[in-house]
C-alpha positions as CSV (number, residue, x, y, z in Angstrom):
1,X,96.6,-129.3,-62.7
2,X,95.6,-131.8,-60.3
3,X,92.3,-131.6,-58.5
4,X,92.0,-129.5,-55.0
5,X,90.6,-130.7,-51.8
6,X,87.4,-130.6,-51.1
7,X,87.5,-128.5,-48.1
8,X,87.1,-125.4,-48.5
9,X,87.1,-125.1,-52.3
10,X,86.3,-121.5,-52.2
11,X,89.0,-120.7,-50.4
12,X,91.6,-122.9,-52.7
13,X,89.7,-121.4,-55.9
14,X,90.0,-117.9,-54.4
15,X,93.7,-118.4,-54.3
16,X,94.4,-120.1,-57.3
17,X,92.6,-117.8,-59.5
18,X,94.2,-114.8,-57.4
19,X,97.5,-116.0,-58.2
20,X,96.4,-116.6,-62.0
21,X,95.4,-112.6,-61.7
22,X,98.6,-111.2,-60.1
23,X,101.0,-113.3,-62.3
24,X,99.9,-112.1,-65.2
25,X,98.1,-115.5,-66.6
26,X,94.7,-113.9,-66.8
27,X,95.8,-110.7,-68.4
28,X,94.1,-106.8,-67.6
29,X,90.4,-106.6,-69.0
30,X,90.0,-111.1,-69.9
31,X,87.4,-112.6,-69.4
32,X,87.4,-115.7,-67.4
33,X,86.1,-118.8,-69.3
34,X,84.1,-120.5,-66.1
35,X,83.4,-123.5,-67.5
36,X,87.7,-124.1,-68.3
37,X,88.3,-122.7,-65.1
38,X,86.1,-125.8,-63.5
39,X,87.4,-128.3,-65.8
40,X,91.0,-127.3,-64.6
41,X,90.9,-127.6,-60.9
42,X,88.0,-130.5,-61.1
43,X,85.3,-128.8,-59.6
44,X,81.6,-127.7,-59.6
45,X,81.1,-123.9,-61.0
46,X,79.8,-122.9,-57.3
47,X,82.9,-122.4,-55.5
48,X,84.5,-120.9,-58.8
49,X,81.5,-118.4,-59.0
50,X,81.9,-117.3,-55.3
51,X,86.0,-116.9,-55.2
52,X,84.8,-114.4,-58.0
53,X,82.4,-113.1,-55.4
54,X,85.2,-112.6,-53.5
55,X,87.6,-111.3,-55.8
56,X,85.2,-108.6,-56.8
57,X,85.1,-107.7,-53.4
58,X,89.2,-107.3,-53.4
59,X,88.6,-104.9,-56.5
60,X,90.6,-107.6,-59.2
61,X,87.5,-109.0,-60.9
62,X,84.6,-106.8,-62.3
63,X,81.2,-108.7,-63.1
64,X,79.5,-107.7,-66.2
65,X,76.3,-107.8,-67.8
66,X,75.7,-110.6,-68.8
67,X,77.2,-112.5,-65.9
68,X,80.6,-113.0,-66.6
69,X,83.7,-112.3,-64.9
70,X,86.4,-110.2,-66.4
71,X,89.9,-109.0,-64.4
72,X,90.4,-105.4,-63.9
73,X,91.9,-102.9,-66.6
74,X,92.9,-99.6,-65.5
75,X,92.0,-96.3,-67.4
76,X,93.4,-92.9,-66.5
77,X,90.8,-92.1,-64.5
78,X,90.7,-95.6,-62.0
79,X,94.8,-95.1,-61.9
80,X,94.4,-91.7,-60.7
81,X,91.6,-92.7,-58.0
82,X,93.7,-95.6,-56.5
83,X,96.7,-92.8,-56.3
84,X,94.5,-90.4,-54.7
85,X,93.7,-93.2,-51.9
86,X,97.0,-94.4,-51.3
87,X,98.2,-90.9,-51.2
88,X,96.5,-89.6,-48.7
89,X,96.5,-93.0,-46.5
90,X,100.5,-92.9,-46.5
91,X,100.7,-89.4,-46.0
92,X,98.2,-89.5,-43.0
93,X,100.3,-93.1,-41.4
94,X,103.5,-90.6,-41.7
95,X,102.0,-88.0,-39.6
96,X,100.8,-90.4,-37.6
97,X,104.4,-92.0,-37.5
98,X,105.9,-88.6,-36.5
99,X,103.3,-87.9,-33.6
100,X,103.4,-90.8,-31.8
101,X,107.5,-91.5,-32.2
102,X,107.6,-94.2,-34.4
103,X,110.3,-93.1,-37.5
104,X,112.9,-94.7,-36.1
105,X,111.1,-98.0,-36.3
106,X,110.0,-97.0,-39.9
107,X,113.1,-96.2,-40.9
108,X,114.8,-99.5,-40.2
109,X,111.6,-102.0,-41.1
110,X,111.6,-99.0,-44.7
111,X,115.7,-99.9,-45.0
112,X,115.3,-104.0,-44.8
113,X,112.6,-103.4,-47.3
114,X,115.0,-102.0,-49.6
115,X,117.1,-104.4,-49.4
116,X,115.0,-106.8,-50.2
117,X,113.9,-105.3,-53.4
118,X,117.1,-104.7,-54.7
119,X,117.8,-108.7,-53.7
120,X,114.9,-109.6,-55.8
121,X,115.4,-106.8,-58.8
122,X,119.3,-108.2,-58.9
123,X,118.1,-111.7,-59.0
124,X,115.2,-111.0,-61.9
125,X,112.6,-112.0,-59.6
126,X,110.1,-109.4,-60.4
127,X,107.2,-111.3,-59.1
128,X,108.8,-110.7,-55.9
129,X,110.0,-107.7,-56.6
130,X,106.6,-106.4,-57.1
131,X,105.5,-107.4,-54.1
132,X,108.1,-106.4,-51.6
133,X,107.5,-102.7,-53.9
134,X,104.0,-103.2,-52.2
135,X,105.3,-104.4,-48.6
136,X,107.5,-101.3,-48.6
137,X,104.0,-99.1,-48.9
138,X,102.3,-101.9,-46.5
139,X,105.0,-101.1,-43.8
140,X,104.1,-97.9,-42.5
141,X,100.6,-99.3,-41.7
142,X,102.3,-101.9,-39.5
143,X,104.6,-99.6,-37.7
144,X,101.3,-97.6,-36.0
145,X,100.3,-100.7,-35.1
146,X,96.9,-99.3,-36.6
147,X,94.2,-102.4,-37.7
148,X,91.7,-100.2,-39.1
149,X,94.2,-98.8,-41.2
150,X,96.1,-101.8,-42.2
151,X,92.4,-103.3,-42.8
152,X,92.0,-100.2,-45.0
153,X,95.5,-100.7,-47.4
154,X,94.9,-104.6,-47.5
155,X,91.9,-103.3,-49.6
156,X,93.4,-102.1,-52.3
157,X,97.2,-103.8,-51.9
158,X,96.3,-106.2,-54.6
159,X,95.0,-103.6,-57.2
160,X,98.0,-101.6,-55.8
161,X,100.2,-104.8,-57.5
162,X,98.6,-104.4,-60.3
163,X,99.3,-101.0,-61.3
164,X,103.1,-101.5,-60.4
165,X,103.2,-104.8,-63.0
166,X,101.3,-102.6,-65.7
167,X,104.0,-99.8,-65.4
168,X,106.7,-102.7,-65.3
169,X,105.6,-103.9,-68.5
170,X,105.6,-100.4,-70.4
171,X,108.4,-100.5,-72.8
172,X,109.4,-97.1,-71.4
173,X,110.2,-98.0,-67.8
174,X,112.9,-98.8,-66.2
175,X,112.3,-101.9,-63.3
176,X,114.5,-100.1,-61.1
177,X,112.4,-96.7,-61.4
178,X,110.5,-97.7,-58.1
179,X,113.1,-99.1,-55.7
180,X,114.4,-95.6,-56.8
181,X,112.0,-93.7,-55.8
182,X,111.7,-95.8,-52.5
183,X,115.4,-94.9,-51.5
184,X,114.6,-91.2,-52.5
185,X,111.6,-91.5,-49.9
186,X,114.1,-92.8,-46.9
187,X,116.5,-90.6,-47.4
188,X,114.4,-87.5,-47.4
189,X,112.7,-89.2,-44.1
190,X,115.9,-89.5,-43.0
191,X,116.9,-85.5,-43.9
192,X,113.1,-84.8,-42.0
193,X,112.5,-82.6,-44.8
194,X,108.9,-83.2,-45.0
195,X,107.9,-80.9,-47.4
196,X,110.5,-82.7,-50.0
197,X,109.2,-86.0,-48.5
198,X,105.0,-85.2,-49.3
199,X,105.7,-84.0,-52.7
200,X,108.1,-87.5,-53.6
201,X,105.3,-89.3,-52.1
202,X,102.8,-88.0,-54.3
203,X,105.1,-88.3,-57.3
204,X,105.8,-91.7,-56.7
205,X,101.6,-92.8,-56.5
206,X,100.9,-90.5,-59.0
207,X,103.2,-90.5,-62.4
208,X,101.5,-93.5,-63.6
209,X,98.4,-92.1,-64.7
210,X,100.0,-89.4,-66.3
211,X,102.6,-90.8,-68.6
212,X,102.0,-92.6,-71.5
């Protein structure tokens, strides 16, 4: 890889090594060599060492110990917290969607979603499969309009990536599973049967932790 700009290198590393994290390059639970890492993109350790500043901060990158950096792995018990939290976030936007008149708007930014997803599935694009899987979550945070909230998902909308590429990988599940589950989740918006509706939505955040 050729050498990045000087200006703003943090920002350029932050990026670089994000992408590195989400594609799958640096896998769950490696440690990342700092001194390769600097060598690579022809640069000092300091603006390596505070992208990982910042990465921690997003919730990909864990520091241990002794200094290093290591990307996330997820354990029962992390997958159900992050399902708890996206749970209750979406299920909390929808109410919010219902008070203040806004499921029509859902509904057709939820449908182009879909779409989208299936465009990318057909094509074997799962990168971007993955994330229009996590748009489709993102878009009910748009539709209220709400930046506190939005501020909120953006949190955790990378780790949320993360946990839709590990399932992705498991031998026993089907790529399709979650654009399936999406399309239950419009139609049953669509029906306004929102009991049906809160107990897909927690299905759908919470399965992974619980299958093997």
């Amino acid at each position: 890889m050729s050498g990045i700009r000087k200006f703003s290198m943090r920002s350029q590393c932050y990026e670089i090594i994000k992408e590195k994290i989400l594609r799958g390059e640096y896998k769950l639970g490696e440690y990342i060599n700092i001194a390769n890492l600097s060598t690579e993109l022809e640069v000092s350790n300091t603006p390596i060492r505070e992208a990982l500043t910042q990465l921690e901060s997003d919730g990909l990158v864990i520091s241990t110990m002794n200094a290093k950096a290591q990307v996330i792995y997820f354990t029962h018990e992390s997958f159900r917290d992050i399902a708890d939290t996206v749970y209750i976030l979406v299920k909390g936007a929808y109410e919010l969607c219902l008070k203040e008149s806004k499921l029509d708007m859902l509904l057709d930014m939820l449908r182009k979603s879909l779409a989208l997803q299936e465009k990318h599935l057909n094509e074997g694009d799962y990168y971007e499969y993955t994330k229009e899987l996590v748009y489709f979550d993102q878009i009910i945070f748009e539709v209220l309009d709400n930046p506190n909230l939005l501020f909120v998902f953006n949190r955790i909308s990378q780790v949320l990536f993360l946990m839709y590429r590990t399932n992705h990988e498991r031998n026993n599940w089907a790529l399709s599973r979650s654009i399936d589950e999406h399309r239950k989740i419009v139609q049953t918006m669509e029906a306004g049967e929102n009991v049906l509706l809160e107990q897909l939505i927690r299905e759908h955040y919470h399965q992974s932790y619980v299958e093997n």
